[in-house]
N, C-alpha and C positions, 0 to 999 in steps of 0.2 A: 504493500500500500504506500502512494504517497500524501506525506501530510501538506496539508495547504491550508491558507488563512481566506476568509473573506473579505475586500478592504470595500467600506461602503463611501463615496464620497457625495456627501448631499451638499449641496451647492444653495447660492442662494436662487438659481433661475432653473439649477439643472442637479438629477441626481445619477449615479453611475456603479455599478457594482462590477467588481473583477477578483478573479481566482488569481491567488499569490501565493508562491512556492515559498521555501525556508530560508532562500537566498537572495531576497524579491524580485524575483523575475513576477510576470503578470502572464500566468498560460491562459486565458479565456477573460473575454470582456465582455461584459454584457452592454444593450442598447443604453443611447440618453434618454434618460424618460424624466420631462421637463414639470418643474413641480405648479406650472401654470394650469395644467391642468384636472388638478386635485383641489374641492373643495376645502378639505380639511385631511390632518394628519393620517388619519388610519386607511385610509383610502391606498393614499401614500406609501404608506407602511405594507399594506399588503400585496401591491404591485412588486415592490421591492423583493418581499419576500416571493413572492411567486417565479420573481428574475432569477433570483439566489436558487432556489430550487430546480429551473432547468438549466443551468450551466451545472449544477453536481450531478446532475443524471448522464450530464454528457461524459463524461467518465466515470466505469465503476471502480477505477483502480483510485481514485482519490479518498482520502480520509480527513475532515474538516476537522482541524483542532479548535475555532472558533471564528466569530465574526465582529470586525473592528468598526467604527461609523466615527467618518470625522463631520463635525453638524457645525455652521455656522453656533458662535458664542452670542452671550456668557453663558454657563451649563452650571446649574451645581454642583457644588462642594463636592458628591458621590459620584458626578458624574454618571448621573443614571437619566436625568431629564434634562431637557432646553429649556431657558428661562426665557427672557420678555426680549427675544430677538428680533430686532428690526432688520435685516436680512432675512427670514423666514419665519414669517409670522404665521403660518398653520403648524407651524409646529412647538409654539408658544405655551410655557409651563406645564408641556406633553411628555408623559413620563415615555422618552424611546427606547432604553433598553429593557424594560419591562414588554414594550410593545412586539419584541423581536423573542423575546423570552417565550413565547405564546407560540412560535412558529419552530424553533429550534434551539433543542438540549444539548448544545454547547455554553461556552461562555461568550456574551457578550460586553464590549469591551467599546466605549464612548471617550471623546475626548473632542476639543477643539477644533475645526476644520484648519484653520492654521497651525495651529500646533501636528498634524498630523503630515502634514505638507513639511512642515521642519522637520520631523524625525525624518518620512521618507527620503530625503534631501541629506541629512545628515549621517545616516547609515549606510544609502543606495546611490547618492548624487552625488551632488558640488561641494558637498560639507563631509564627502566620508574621510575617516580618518583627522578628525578635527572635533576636539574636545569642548569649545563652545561655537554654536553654531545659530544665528540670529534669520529668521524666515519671514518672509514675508508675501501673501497676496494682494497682490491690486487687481482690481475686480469691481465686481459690484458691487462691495466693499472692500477694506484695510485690512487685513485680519495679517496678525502678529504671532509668532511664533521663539521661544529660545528650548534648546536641547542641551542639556551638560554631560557630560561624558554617556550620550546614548540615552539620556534618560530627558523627557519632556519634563520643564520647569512648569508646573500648575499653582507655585506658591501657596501661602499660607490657608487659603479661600477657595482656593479653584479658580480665580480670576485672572490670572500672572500674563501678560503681554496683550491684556482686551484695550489695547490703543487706539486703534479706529477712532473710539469713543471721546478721545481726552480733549480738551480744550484748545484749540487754535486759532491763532486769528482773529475771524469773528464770527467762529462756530467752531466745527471738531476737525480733526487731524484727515478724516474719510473724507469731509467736503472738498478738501482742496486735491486728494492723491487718489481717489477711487474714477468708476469708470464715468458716472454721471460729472465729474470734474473737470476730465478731459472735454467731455461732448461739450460742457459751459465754455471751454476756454478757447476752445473751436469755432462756436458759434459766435463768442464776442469778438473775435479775428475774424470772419467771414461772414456773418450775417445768415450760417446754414445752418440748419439741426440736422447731425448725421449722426449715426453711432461709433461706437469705440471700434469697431473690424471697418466700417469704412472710414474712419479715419485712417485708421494705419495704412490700408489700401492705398490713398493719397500720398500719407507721408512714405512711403513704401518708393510712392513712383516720382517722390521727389518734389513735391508739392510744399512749399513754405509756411503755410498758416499751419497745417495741420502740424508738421516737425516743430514748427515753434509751439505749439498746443503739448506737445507731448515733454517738452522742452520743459514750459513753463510746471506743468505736473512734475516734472523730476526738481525742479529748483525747492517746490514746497516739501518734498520728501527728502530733499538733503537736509532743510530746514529740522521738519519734524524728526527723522534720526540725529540730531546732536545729543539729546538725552539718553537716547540707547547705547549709542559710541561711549559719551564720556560716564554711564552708570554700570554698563555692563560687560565692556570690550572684549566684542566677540574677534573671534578668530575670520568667520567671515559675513558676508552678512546674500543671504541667498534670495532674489526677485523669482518671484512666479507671478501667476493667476494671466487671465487674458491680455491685459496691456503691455505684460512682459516680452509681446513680439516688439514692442518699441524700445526695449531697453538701452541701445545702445543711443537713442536721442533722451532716455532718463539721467541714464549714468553720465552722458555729459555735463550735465547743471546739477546733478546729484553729490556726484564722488569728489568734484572739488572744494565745495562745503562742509565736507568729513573731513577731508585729507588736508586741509588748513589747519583742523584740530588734533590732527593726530604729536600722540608722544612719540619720540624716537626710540623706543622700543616698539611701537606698533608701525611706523610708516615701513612699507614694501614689505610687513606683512599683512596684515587687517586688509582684505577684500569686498568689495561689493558685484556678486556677479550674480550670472542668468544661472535661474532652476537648470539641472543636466535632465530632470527627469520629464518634466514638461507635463502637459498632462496628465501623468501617469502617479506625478507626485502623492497626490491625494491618497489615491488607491492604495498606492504601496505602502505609504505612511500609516493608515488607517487601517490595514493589515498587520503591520509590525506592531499594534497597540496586544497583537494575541502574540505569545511568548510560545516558541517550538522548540 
């Protein structure tokens, strides 16, 4: 038999289920099944599980040691439910792994959608071999992640890197670096509402408002990382989620704002680079939450 993890990644538009060996590879991927079209939670929950149930039938030589779910935050303390999340509001103070408990007698295993995006990164990615490892998605929201020697930081509360949320500006840290931030900063340079894929399509083909758009979101994320650089100093600091196809017009206006503050023990080493696992981050991560 081989053992393999479930890694669930529930998004805040989209959710995704994939079969993960003991080394994280991903042998089977199931469909996106988009959480716009679910009422309410359990709806949800049950498609999931149903996804999860024909990808183990497709092999009988697999043996499920459990099932990992990274959920948009904050999550309580036990990590058993999602609290009052405004990135996924049907699933709002829904006890989830109780809910998955109901369909399969293994252990299920909840944690942070970004936090689960850093471990897979810091195990399987750009962070392996590196003892603090700082994560992050830009998306349709911020979501914040740190890993210490392999092990997710959840702090005292269960709340440890829910930054998104913190105070910036003249609102929070997500307004200015998530994906609705780009599309504003787009639209006040050209007068168009486009999304965050066709933005990059533009700035892709070279297109100047949109690279400046993507430009100016990297400047306010240099900004908001100075307290993680000078409180935590990570070894590297690892970009995912969707806008991370623009990284290389973030890290421009991003990494020169770190790298003025860096000590001389940390310059040419302390990194800021692109997720290696892309996509796949989540899943993987969210499967490493089950121990084989």
């Amino acid at each position: 038999m081989t053992v393999i993890r479930v890694g669930i990644d529930l998004g805040g538009t989209k959710a995704r289920v994939g079969i993960v060996d003991r080394v994280g590879n991903i042998l089977s991927l199931g469909e996106k099944i988009f959480i716009k079209d679910f009422p309410d939670a359990t709806g949800l929950i049950q498609v999931l599980a149903q996804e999860i149930t024909q990808l183990l039938k497709s092999n009988a030589d697999w043996e499920l040691a459990g099932i990992g779910i990274g959920s948009p935050g904050p999550l309580d303390s036990a990590r058993k439910r999602v609290l009052n999340t405004p990135n996924l509001t049907i699933m709002a103070y829904f006890d989830l792994v109780e809910a998955f408990e109901h369909f399969f007698d293994v252990p299920i295993a909840l944690n942070n959608d970004a936090n689960v995006f850093t471990l897979g990164e810091a195990m399987y990615g750009a962070g392996q071999g590196m003892g603090v490892v700082y994560g992050m998605t830009l998306g349709t929201g911020f979501g914040n992640g740190l890993v210490f020697n392999g092990k997710i930081f959840d702090g005292a509360h269960g709340v440890a890197t829910e930054y998104g949320l913190a105070p910036y500006s003249e609102s929070i840290v997500e307004d200015y670096v998530a994906g609705r931030a780009l599309e504003r900063y787009f639209r006040e340079f050209s007068n168009q509402t486009l999304g965050g894929a066709e933005i990059y399509t533009l700035a892709a083909a070279g297109d100047d408002l949109a690279i400046k758009a993507f430009k100016l979101l990297g400047y306010h994320l240099g900004q908001a990382l100075i307290p993680v650089v000078r409180l935590i100093d990570p070894q590297v600091l690892v970009v995912g989620g969707s806008l991370a196809s623009g990284f290389a017009w973030i890290h421009e206006t991003a990494w020169p704002i770190l790298e003025d503050l860096l000590w001389d023990e940390q310059r040419g080493s302390m990194q800021m680079v692109p997720a290696k696992l892309g996509a796949a981050a989540p899943i993987i991560g969210a499967a490493a939450l089950i121990e084989v």
